[in-house]
Kinemage of the C-alpha trace (Angstrom):
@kinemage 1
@onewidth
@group {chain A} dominant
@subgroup {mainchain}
@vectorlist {calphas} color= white
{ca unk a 1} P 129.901 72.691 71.570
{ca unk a 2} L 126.950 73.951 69.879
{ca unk a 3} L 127.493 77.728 68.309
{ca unk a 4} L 123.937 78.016 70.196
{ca unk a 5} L 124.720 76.545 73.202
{ca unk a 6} L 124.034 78.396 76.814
{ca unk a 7} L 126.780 78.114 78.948
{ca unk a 8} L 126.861 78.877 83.331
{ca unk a 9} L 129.169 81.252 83.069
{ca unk a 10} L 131.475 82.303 86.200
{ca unk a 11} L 131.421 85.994 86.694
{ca unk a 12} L 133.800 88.287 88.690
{ca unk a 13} L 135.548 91.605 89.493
{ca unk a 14} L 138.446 92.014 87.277
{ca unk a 15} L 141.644 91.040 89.293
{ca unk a 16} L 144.924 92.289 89.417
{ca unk a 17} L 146.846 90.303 86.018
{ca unk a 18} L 143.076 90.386 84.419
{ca unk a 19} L 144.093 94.130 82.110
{ca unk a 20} L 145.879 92.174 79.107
{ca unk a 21} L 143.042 89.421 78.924
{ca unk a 22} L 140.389 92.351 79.495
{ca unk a 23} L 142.379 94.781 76.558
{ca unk a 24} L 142.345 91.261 74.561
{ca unk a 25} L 138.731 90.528 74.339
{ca unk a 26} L 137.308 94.207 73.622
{ca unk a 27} L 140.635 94.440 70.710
{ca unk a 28} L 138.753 91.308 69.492
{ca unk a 29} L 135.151 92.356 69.720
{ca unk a 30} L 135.244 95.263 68.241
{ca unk a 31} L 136.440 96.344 64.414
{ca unk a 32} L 139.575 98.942 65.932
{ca unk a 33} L 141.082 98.803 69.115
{ca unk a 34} L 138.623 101.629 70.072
{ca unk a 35} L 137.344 100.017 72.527
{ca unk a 36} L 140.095 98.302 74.535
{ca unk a 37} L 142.077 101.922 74.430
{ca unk a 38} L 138.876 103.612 76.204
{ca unk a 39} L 139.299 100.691 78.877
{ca unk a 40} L 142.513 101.775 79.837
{ca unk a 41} L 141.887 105.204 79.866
{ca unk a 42} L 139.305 104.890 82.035
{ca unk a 43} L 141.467 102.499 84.372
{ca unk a 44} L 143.688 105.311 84.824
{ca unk a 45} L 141.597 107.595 85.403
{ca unk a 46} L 140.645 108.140 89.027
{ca unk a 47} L 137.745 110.056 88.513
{ca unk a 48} L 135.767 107.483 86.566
{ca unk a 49} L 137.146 104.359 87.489
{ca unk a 50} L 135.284 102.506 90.608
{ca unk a 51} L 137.127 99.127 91.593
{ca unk a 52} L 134.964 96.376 91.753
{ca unk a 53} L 132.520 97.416 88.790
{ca unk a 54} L 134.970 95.903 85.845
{ca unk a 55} L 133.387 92.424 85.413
{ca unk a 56} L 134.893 89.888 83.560
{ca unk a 57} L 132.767 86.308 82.364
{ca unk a 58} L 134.841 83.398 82.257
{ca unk a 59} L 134.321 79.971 79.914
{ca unk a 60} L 134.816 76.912 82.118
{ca unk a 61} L 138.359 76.656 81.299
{ca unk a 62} L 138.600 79.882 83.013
{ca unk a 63} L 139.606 81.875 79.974
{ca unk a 64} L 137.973 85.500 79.975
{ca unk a 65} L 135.600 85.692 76.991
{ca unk a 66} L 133.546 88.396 78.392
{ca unk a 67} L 134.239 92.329 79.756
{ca unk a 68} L 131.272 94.393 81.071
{ca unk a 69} L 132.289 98.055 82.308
{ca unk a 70} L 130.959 100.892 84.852
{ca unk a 71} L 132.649 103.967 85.499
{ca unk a 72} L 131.892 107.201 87.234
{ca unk a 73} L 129.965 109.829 84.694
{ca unk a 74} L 127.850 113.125 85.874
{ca unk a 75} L 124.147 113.984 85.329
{ca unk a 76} L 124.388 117.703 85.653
{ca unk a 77} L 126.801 117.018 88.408
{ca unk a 78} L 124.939 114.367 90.414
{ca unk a 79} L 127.168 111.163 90.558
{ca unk a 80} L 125.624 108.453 87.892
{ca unk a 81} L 127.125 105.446 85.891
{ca unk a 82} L 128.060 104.252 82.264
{ca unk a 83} L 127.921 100.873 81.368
{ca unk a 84} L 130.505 100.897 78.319
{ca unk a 85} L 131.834 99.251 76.903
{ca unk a 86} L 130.578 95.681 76.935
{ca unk a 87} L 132.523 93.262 74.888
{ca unk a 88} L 132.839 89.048 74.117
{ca unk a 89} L 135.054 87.384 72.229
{ca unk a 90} L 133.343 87.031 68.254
{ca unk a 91} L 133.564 82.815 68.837
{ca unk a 92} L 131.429 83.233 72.616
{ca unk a 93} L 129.327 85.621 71.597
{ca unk a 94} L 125.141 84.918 71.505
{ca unk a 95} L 125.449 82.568 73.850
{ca unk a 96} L 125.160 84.617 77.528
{ca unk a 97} L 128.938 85.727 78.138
{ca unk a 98} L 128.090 89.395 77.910
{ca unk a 99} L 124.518 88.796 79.870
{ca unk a 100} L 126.194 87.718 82.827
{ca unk a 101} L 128.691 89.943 82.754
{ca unk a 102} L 126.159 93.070 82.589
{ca unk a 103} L 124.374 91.585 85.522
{ca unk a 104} L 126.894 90.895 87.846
{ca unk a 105} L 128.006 94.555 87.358
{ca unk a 106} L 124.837 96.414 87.487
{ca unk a 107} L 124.272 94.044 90.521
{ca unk a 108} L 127.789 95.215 91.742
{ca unk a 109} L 126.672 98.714 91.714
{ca unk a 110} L 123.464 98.236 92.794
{ca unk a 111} L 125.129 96.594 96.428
{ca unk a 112} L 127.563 99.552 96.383
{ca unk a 113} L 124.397 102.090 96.671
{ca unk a 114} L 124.711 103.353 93.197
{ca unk a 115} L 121.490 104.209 90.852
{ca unk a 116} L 121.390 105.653 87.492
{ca unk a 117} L 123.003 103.963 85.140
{ca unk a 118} L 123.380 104.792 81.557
{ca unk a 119} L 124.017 103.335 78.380
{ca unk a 120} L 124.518 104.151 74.840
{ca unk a 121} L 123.813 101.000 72.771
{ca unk a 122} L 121.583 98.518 70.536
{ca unk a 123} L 117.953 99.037 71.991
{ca unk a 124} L 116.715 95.384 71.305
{ca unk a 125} L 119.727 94.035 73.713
{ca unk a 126} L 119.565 96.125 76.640
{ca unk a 127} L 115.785 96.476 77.796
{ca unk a 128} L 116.598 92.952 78.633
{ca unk a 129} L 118.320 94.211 81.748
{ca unk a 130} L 116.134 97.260 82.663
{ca unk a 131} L 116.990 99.277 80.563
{ca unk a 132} L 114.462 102.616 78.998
{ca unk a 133} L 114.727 105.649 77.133
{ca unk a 134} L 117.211 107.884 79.407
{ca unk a 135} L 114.773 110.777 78.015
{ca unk a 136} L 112.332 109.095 79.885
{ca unk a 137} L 114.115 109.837 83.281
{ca unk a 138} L 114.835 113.571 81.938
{ca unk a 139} L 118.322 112.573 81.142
{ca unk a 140} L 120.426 113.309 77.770
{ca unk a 141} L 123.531 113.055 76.054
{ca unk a 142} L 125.866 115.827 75.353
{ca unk a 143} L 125.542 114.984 71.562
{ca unk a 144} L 122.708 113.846 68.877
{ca unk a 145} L 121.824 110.312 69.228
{ca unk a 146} L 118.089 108.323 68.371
{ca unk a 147} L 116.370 108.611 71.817
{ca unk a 148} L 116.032 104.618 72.142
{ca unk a 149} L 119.468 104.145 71.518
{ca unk a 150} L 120.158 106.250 74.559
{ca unk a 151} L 119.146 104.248 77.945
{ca unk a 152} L 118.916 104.848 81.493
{ca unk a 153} L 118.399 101.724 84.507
{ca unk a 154} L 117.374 102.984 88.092
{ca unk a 155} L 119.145 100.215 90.500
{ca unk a 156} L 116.812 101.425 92.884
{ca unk a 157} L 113.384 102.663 91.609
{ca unk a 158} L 112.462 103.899 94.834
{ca unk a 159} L 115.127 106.446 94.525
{ca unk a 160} L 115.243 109.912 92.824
{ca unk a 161} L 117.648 109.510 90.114
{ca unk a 162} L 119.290 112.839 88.732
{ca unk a 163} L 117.873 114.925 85.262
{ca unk a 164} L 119.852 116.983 82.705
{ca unk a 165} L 122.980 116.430 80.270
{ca unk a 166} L 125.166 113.548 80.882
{ca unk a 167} L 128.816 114.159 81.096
{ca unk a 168} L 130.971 111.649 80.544
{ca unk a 169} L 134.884 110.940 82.005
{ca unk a 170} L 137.208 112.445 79.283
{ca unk a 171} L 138.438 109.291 78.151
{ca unk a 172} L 135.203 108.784 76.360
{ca unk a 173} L 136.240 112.024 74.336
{ca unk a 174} L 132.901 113.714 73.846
């Protein structure tokens, strides 16, 4: 196949027996098992975890190549989300595994009522999904970060979305 090559990739919920596949691919996509530690902290954790928003990508084998998360965080105490982390295996990635992983999740949450979601990442990959300046919606992080790197989606436009300081589940240790 083409390094280049766009693939239809199958999108889903994680499923029971997904974890170890899920833990796999963000231990590979990322340089320390950062990542795939904050997954399962987060899984455990009640308060942040919200079934149905862990979305996995599969190739047409039916391996899982991609992981796209949303848990539970606060916006001064008004329920919002984080989309973190996001993760493909290094020898999918560029071709549309992590795409259609993000949009089956934020289109997850957006059938399960939710609205603000935020994200802390690369700001020439996720304006392709919605995504602006968070300081744009009068919402911030609890730490210094470059304002475009910091990003906020309303699901539902139409909706008011909550402002102040983000605070995020304790797994993500800020």
């Amino acid at each position: 196949m083409d390094d280049n090559a766009t693939t239809e990739w199958t999108t889903r919920p994680e499923a029971d027996g997904d974890a170890g596949a899920v833990r796999a691919v963000n231990a590979a996509a990322f340089p320390t098992e950062g990542e795939a530690d904050l997954v399962d902290a987060l899984r455990a954790d009640p308060e942040a975890w919200i079934d149905g928003l862990s979305f996995v990508a599969e190739a047409p084998d039916g391996t899982v190549v991609g992981h796209a998360l949303i848990t539970r965080c606060r916006v001064d105490g008004a329920p919002a989300l984080a989309l973190a982390p996001c993760a493909v295996l290094p020898e999918y990635q560029g071709r549309g595994a992590g795409s259609a992983a993000v949009r089956a999740a934020l289109e997850a949450a957006r059938a399960m009522g939710e609205n603000l979601v935020l994200v802390l990442g690369h700001a020439d990959y996720y304006p392709r999904f919605g995504f602006t300046p968070a300081s744009g919606f009068g919402v911030r992080p609890p730490f210094e970060v470059p304002d475009e790197a910091m990003m906020a989606l309303a699901l539902a436009p139409d909706r008011p979305v909550p402002t102040g300081t983000i605070a995020y589940p304790p797994a993500f240790g800020v």
